[in-house]
Residue frames as qw, qx, qy, qz and C-alpha x, y, z in Angstrom:
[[0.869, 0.160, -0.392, 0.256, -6.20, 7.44, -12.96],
 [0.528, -0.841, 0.012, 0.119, -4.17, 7.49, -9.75],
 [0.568, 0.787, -0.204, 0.128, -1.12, 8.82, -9.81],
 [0.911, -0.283, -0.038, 0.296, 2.35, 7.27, -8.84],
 [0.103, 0.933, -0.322, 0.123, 5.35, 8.26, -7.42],
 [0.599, 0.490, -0.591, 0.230, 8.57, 7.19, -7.19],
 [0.708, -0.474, -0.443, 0.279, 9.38, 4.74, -4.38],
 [0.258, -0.189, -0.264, 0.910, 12.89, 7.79, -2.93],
 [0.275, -0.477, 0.027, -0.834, 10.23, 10.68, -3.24],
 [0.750, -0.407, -0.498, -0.154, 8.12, 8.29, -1.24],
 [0.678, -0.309, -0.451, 0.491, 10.97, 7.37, 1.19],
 [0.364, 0.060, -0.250, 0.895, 12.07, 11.09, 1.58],
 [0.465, -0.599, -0.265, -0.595, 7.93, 12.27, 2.37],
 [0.818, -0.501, -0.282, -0.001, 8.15, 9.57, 5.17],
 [0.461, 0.049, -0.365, 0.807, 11.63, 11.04, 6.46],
 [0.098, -0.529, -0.078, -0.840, 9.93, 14.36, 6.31],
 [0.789, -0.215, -0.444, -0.366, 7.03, 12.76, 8.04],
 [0.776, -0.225, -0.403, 0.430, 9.56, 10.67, 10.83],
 [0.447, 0.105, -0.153, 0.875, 11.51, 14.14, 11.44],
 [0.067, 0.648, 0.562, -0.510, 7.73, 16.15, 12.68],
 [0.189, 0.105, -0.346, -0.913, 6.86, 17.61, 9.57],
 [0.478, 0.146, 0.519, -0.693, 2.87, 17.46, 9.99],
 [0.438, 0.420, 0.794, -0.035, 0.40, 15.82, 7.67],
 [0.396, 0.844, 0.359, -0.035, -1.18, 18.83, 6.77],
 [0.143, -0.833, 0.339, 0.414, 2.04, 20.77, 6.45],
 [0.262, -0.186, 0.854, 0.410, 3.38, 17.89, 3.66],
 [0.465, 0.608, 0.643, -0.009, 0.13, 18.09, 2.04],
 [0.025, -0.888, -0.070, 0.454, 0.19, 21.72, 1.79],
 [0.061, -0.762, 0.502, 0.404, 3.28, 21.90, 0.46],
 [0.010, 0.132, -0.843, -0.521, 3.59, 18.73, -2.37],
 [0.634, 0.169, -0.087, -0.750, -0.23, 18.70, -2.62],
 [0.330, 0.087, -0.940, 0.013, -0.38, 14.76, -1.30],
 [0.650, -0.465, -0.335, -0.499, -3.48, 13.63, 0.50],
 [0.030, -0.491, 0.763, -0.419, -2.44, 12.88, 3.85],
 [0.952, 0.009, 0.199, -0.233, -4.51, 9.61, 3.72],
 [0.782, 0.550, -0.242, 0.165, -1.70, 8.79, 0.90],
 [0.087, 0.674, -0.544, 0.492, 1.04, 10.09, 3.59],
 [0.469, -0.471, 0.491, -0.564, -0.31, 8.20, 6.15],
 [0.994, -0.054, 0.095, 0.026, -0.59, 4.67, 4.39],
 [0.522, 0.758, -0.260, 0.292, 2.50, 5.54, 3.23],
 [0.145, -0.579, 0.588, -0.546, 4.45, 6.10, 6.69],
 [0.881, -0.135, 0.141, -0.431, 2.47, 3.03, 7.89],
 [0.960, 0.272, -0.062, -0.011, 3.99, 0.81, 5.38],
 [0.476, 0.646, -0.407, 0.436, 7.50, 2.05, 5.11],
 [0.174, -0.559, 0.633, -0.506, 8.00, 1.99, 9.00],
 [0.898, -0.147, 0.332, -0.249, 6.13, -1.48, 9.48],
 [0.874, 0.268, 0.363, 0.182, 8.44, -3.04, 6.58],
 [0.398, -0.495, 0.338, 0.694, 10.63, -1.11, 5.14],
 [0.253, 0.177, 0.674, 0.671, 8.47, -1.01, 2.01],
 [0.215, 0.155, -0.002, -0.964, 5.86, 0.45, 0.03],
 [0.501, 0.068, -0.658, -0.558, 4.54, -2.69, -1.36],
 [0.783, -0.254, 0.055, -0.565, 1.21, -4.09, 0.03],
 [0.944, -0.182, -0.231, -0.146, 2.19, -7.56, -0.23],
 [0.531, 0.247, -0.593, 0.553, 5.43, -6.94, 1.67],
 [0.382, -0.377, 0.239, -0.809, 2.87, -5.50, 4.71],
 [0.852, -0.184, -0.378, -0.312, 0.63, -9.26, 4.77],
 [0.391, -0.480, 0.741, -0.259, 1.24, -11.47, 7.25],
 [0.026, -0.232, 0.960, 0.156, 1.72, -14.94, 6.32],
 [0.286, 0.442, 0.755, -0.391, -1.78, -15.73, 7.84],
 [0.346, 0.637, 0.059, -0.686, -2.86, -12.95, 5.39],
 [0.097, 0.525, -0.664, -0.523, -1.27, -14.31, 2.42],
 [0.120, -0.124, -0.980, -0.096, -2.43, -17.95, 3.17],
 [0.300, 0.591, 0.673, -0.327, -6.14, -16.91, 3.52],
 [0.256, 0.654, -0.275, -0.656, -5.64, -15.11, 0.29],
 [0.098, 0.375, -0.866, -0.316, -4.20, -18.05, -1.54],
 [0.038, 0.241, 0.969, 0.019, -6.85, -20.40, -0.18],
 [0.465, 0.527, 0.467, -0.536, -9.74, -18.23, -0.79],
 [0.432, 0.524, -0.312, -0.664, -8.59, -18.45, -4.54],
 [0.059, 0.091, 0.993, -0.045, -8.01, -22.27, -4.26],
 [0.378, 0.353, 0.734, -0.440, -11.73, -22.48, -2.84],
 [0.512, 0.575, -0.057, -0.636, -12.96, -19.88, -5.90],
 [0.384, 0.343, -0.761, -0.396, -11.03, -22.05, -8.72],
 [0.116, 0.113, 0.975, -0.150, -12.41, -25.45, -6.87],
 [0.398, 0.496, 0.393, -0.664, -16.15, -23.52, -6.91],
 [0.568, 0.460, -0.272, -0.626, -15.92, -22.96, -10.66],
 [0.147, 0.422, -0.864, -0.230, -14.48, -26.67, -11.47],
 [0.264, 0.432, 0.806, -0.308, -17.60, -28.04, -9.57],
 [0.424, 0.706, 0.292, -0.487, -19.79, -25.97, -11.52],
 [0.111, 0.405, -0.839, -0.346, -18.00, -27.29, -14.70],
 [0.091, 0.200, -0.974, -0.046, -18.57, -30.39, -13.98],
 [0.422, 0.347, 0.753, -0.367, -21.91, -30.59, -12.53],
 [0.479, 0.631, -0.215, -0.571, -23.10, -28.79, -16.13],
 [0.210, 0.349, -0.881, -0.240, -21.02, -31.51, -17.92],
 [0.150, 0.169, 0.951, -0.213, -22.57, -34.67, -15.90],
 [0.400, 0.482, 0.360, -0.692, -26.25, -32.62, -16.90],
 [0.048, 0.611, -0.588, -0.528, -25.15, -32.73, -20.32],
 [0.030, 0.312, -0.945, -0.096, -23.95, -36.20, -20.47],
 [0.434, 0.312, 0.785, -0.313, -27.47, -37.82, -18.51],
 [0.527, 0.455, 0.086, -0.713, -29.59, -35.73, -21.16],
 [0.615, 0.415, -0.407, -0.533, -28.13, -38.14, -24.01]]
């Protein structure tokens, strides 16, 4: 299970991080992957957060939303064509 950390430890890696403390030198020392450091610093300086959907761009969001639109529409057809099979048989 991955493990979570509080958003201020978060912010005060990425200070570390903003202020030239290295990747591997913040690994080293709190034993953080510096993949983890580096989406980290990403997010927090693009947005001011940590949370993914506060990173999306609108475009991102709305091709998110409509690709679940399309899935729920996909299954409601396949419903329905099953149903209409159903129905002819009697």
């Amino acid at each position: 299970m991955a493990k979570r950390y509080e958003e201020e430890f978060k912010k005060q890696i990425v200070a570390l991080y903003n202020n030239g403390k290295s990747l591997a030198d913040l690994n080293r020392e709190y034993g953080i992957a510096k993949s983890t450091i580096k989406v980290w610093v990403e997010r927090y300086n693009d947005s001011g957060s940590f949370n993914v959907n506060d990173n999306k761009s609108e475009e991102e969001k709305e091709l998110i939303r409509l690709r679940k639109k399309v899935k729920q529409l996909e299954m409601e057809n396949d419903i329905l064509k099953q149903a209409a099979l159903i129905l002819g048989k009697k």
